[in-house]
C-alpha positions in Angstrom: 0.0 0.0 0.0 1.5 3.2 -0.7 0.6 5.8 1.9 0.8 10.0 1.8 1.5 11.9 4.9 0.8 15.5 5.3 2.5 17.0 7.4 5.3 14.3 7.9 8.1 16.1 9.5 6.5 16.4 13.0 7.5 14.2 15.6 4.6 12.0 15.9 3.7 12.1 11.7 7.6 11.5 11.2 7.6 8.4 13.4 4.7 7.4 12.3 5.5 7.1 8.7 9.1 5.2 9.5 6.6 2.5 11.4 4.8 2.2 8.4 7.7 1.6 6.0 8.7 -0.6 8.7 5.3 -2.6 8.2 6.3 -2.9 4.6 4.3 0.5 3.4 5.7 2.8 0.1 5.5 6.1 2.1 6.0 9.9 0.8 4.8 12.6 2.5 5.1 16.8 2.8 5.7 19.4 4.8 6.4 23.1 5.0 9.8 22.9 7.0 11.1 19.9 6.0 14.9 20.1 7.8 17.3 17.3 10.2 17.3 15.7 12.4 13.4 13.9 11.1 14.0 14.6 7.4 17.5 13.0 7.8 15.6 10.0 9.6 12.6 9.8 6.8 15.2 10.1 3.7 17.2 7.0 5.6 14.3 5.5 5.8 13.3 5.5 2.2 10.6 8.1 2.2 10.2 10.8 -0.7 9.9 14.2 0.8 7.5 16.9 -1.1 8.5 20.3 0.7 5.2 22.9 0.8 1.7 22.4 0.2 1.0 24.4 -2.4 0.1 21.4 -5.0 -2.5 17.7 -5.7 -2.2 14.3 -3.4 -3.2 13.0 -6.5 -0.4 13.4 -8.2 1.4 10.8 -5.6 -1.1 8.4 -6.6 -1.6 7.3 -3.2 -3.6 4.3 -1.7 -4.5 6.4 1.3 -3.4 9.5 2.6 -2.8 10.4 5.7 -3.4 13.8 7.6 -1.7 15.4 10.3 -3.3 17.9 12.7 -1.1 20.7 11.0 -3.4 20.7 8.3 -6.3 23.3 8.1 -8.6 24.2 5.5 -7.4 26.4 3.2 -4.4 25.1 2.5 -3.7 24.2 -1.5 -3.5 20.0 -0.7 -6.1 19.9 1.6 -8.7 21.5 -0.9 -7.6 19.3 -3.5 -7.5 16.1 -0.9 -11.2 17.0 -0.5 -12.1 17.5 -3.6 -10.5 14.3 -4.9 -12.0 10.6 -5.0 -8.7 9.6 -2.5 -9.6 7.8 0.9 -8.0 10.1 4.2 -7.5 9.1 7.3 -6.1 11.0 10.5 -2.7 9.7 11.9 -3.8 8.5 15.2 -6.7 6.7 13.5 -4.4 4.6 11.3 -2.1 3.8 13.8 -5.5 2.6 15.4 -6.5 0.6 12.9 -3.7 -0.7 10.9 -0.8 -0.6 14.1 -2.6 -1.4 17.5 -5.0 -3.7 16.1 -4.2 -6.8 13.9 -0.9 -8.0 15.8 -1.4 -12.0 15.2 1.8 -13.1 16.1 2.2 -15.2 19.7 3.7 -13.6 22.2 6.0 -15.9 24.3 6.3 -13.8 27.2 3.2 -14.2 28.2 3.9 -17.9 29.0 5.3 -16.1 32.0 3.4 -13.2 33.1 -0.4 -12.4 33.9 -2.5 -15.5 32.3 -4.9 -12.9 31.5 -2.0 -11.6 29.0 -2.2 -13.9 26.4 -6.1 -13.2 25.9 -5.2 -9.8 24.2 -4.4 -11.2 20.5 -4.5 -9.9 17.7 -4.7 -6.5 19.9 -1.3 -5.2 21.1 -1.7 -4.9 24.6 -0.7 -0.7 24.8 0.6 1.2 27.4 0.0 5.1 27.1 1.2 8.1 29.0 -0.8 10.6 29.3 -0.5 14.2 31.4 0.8 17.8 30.9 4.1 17.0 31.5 6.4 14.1 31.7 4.7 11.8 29.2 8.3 11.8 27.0 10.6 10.6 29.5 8.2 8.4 31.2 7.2 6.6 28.2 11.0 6.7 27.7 11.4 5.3 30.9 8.8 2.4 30.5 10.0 1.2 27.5 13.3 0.9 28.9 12.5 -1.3 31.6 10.5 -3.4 29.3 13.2 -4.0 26.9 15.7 -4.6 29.3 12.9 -7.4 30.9 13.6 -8.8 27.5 10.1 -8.0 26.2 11.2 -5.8 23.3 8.4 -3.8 23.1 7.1 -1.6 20.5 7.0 2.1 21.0 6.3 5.5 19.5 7.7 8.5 21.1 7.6 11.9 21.1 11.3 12.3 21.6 14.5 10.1 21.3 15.3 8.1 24.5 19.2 7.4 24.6 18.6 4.2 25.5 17.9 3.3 21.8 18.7 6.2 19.9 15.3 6.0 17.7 11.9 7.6 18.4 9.6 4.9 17.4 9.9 1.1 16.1 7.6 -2.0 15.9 9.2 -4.1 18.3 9.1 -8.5 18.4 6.6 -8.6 20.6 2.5 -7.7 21.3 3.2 -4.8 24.0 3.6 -1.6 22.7 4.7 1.7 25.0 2.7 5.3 23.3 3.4 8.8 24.4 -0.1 9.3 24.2 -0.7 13.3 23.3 -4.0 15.3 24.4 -3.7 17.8 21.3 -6.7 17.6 18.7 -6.4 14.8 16.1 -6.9 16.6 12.8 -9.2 18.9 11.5 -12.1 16.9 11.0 -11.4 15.1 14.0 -11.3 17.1 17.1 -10.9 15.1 19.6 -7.8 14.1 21.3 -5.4 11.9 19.6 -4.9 9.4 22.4 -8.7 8.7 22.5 -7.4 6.2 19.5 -5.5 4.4 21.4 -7.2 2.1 23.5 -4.7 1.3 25.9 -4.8 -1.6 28.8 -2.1 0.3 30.4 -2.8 3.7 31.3 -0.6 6.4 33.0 -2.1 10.0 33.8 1.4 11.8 35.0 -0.4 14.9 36.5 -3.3 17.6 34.6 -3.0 21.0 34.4 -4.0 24.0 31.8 -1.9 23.9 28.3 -3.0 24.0 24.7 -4.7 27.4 25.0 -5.4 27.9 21.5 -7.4 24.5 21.4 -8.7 24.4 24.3 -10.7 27.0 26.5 -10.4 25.7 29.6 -9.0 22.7 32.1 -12.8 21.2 32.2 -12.3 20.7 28.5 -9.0 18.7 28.5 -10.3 17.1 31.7 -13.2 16.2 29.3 -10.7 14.6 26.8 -8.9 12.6 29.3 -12.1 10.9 30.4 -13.0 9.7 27.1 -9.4 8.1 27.5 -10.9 6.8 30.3 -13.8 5.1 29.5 -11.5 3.2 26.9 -10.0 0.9 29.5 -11.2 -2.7 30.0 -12.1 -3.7 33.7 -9.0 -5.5 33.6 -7.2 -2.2 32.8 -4.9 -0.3 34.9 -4.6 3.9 35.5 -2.0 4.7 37.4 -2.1 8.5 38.6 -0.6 10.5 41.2 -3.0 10.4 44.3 -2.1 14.2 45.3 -3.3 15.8 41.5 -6.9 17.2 42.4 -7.0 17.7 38.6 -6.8 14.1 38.0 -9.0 13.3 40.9 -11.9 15.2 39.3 -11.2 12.9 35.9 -11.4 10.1 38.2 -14.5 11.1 39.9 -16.5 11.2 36.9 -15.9 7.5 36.8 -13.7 5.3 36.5 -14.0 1.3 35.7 -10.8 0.1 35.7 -8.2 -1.1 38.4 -6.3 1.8 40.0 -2.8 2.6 41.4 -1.8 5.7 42.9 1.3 7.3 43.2 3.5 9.7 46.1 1.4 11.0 48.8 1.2 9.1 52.7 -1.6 7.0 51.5 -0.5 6.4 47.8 0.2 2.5 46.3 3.9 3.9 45.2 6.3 5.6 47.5 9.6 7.3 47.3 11.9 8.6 49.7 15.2 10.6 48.5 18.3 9.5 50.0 19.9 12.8 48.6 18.4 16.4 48.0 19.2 16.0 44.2 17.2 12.6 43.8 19.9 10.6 42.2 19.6 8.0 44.6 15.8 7.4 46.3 14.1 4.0 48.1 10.8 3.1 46.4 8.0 1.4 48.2 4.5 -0.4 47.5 1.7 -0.2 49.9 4.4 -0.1 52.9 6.5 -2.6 51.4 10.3 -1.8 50.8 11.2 -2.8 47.7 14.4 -1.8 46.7 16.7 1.4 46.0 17.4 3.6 42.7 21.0 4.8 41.4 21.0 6.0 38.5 22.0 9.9 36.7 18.8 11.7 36.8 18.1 14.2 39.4 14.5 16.1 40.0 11.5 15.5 42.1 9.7 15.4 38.7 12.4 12.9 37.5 11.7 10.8 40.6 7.7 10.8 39.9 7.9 9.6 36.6 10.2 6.5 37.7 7.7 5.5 40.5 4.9 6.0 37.3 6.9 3.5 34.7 7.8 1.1 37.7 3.7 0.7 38.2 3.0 0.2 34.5 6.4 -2.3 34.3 4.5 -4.3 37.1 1.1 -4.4 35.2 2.6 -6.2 32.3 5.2 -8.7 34.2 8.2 -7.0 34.7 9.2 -7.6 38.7 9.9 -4.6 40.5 13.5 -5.7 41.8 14.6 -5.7 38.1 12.9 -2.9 37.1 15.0 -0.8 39.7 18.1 -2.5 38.3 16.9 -1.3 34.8 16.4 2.4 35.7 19.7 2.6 37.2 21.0 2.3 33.3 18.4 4.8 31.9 20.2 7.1 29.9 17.6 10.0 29.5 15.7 11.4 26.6 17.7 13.8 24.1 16.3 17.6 24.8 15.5 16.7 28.0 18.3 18.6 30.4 20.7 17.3 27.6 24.1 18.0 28.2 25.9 19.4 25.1 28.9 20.1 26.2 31.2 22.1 28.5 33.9 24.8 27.5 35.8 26.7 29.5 34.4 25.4 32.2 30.7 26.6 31.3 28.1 23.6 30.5 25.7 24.0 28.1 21.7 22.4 27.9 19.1 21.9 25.7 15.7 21.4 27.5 12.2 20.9 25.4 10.3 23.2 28.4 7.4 24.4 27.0 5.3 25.5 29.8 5.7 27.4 33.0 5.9 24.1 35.2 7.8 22.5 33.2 10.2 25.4 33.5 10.3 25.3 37.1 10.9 21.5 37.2 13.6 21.5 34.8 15.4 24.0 37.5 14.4 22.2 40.3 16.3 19.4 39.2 19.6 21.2 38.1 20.2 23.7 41.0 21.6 20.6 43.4 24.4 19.7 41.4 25.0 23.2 40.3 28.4 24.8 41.8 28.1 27.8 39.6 25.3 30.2 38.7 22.1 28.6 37.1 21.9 30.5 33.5 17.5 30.3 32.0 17.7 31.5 28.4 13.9 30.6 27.7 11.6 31.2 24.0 7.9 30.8 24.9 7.5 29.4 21.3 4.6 27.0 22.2 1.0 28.9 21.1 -0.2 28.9 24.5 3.2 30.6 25.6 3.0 33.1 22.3 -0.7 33.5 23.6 0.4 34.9 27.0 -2.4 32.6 28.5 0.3 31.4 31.3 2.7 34.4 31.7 1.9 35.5 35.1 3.2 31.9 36.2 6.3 32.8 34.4 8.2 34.8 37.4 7.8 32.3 39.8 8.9 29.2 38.0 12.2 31.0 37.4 12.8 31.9 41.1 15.4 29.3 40.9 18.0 30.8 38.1 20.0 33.3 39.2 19.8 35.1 35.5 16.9 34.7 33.1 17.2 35.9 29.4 14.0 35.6 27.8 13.7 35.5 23.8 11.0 37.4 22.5 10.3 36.1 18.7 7.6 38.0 16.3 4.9 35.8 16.6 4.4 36.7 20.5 1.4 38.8 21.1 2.7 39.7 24.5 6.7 41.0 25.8 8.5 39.6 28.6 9.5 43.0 29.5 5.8 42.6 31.6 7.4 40.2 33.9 10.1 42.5 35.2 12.5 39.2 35.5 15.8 38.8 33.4 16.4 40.5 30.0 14.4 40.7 27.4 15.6 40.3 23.5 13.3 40.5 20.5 16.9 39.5 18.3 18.8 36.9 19.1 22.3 37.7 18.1 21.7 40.8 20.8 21.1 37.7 23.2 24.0 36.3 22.1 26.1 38.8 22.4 25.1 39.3 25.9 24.6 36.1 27.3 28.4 35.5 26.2 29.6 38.7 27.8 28.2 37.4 31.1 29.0 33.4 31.4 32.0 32.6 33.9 33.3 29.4 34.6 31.5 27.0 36.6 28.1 28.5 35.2 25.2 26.4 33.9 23.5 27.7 30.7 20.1 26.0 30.0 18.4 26.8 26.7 14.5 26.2 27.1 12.9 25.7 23.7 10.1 23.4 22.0 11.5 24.2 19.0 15.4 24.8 17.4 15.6 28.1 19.1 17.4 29.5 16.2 20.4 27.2 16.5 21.5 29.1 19.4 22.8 26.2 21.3 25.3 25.7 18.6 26.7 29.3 18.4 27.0 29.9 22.0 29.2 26.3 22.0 31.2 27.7 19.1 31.9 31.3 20.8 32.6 29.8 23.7 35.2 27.7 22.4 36.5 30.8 20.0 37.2 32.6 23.3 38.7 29.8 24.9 41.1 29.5 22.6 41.6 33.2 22.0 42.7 33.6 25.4 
């Protein structure tokens, strides 16, 4: 079948399309910023690349195409898609019908696990992470400890874990680990994309306010998420933070499934740090002790989303003593408090934060192991961070830093000059220039982008290393 994606080059379209060549699909697709590191991965992949959308599906002669919630009416390929005799689908909808569903082949594992487990054929038994923040590295996290169980699962996810240096794959086996997005599926199809996804596994990592220029409110989202709910079977498990009165309120509205909570005196999942940067912490279910963490992450948030993978682990087989084993070798997610390098003694990091929480987190989990100063260079590039709709959070989730220098790009309808916090720069080689002039050694420097943030990263590394050697 030969299969046409608009819209390819985002990170869930892009993945999406190497599983299909994967399953043995012709794929092309098209895009209006078609650039590396996903049009690398597509090209290597054997996918033809169409850049703009100024022209006919038709003329791909595709067996189906498929649209990506990029696409709006209006838009050249979209009118003619319409207009056309071809059959469309959304992404999420394919990956629900031709992905998740018709997996025939016998899974092995489950000789050894649940007996309810090998009842789920031809289904892929799915585990999705859901939640404002977090979903990344915990799915990250969860496929991890699956793979290292020797399950090899499948997975699509919206980042690269380090552990396997690819953001999506098939996998040998029935289970299958989602980063399962609440963002709108396309434009005829407005619900949530994860509402496709049918999961057995479910983790909710927390709720709060985002995607202000879909939705109009938390009680919508909240909405979304239970119609994710109503999906699981009664042999299903949520997992869910027992403090997050967000999540509560989903749960209240119903909830037919098996439950496990997480943190809080009463929750199913405990941890207790055994240092203030989280690197090492002692995990525990209902009371009992069940072993320790090591490993090179460091963050309450971090810490949260272990105790979250090590529930869903369990539900499918994996025993919590190995699990812990397997997180101590977790190497991270890239764009997640990367490390790109040091010079002259200043280190440099590229973090996806995208929302004022998210923001805060990030610094809560690099100011222990900080000896320097803790340097926030931060471009509210996501719409509901151009929309303004969360700046009055934005002061205190960058109490932490001890400099802020906020990037203000065109498409911003509000200044960060409002805040009164840091410098403010609507150019960014004049935040450049002054971010260099005040780096010492010892300083961290985090850049806080959902997007490429101009290639910044890389020209602060190179005039760092310029001076070096200059002096």
């Amino acid at each position: 079948m030969h299969l046409h994606f608009l819209g390819i080059c985002g990170t869930f379209m892009g993945s999406l399309a190497i599983l299909a060549r994967e399953m043995g699909h012709s794929v092309s697709g098209s895009d209006q910023q078609v650039y590396p590191p996903m049009s690398d991965q597509l090209l290597a992949a054997g996918i033809h690349l169409h850049e703009g959308f100024d022209y006919n599906p038709e003329d791909f002669n595709p067996d189906l195409v498929i649209v990506g919630n990029v696409m709006s009416r209006g838009q050249p390929c979209v009118e003619a898609l319409l207009e056309s005799k071809l059959p469309y689908t959304s992404g999420p909808q394919w990956l629900h019908d031709y992905l998740l569903r018709g997996q025939e082949q016998t899974n092995t594992l489950t000789q050894s696990l649940e007996p309810s487990a090998s009842q789920i054929e031809p289904w892929r038994w799915v585990l999705a992470v859901a939640g404002t923040h977090g979903k990344t590295t915990t799915a990250s996290m969860l496929a991890w400890l699956l793979e290292d169980a020797g399950m090899n699962p499948g997975f699509l996810i919206g980042g690269v874990p380090a552990n396997f240096g690819i953001p999506a794959r098939l996998g040998g086996t029935n289970f299958f680990v989602i980063e399962a997005d609440e963002y709108d599926t396309a434009f005829f199809d407005k619900r949530s994309k994860f509402v496709h996804y049918q999961p057995r596994t479910l983790v909710l990592n927390n709720l709060e306010f985002d995607h202000a220029d879909i939705f109009p409110d938390l009680a919508a989202i909240q909405t979304q998420f239970h119609h994710l709910m109503r999906l699981l079977p009664a042999n299903g498990r949520v997992i869910y933070p027992q403090a997050d009165t967000a999540l509560q309120a989903v749960i209240t509205q119903g909830c037919w499934s098996e439950q496990e909570t997480l943190g809080g005196n009463k929750a199913d999942w405990q941890a207790v740090k055994k240092d203030a940067a989280g690197s090492a912490f002692e995990v525990y279910l209902k009371g009992e002790y069940l072993g320790e963490v090591n490993w090179s992450l460091t963050g309450e948030h971090n810490i949260s989303n272990a105790l979250a993978a090590l529930a869903a682990a369990r539900h499918v087989g994996v025993e919590p003593a190995k699990a812990l084993e397997s997180l101590g070798s977790f190497l991270s997610v890239k764009r997640r408090m990367e490390l790109l390098g040091e010079v002259a003694g200043v280190q440099v990091y590229d973090d996806f934060a995208h929302h004022p929480t998210a923001i805060a987190t990030t610094l809560e989990g690099a100011r222990p192991g900080c000896k320097g100063r803790l340097i926030a260079v931060i471009e509210p590039r996501s719409n509901t961070m151009q929309l303004g709709t969360l700046r009055a959070a934005l002061p205190a989730s960058v109490e932490l830093a001890d400099a802020v220098y906020w990037y203000q790009s065109p498409k911003m309808s509000w200044s960060p000059q409002e805040l009164n916090v840091g410098h403010s720069f609507t150019d960014l080689a004049a935040l450049k220039t002054a971010l260099l002039t005040d780096l010492k050694p010892d300083d961290w420097v985090v850049l806080m982008s959902n997007g490429s943030f101009g290639g910044l990263h890389q020209e602060i590394m190179q005039a760092l290393t310029t001076r070096a050697a200059e002096e």
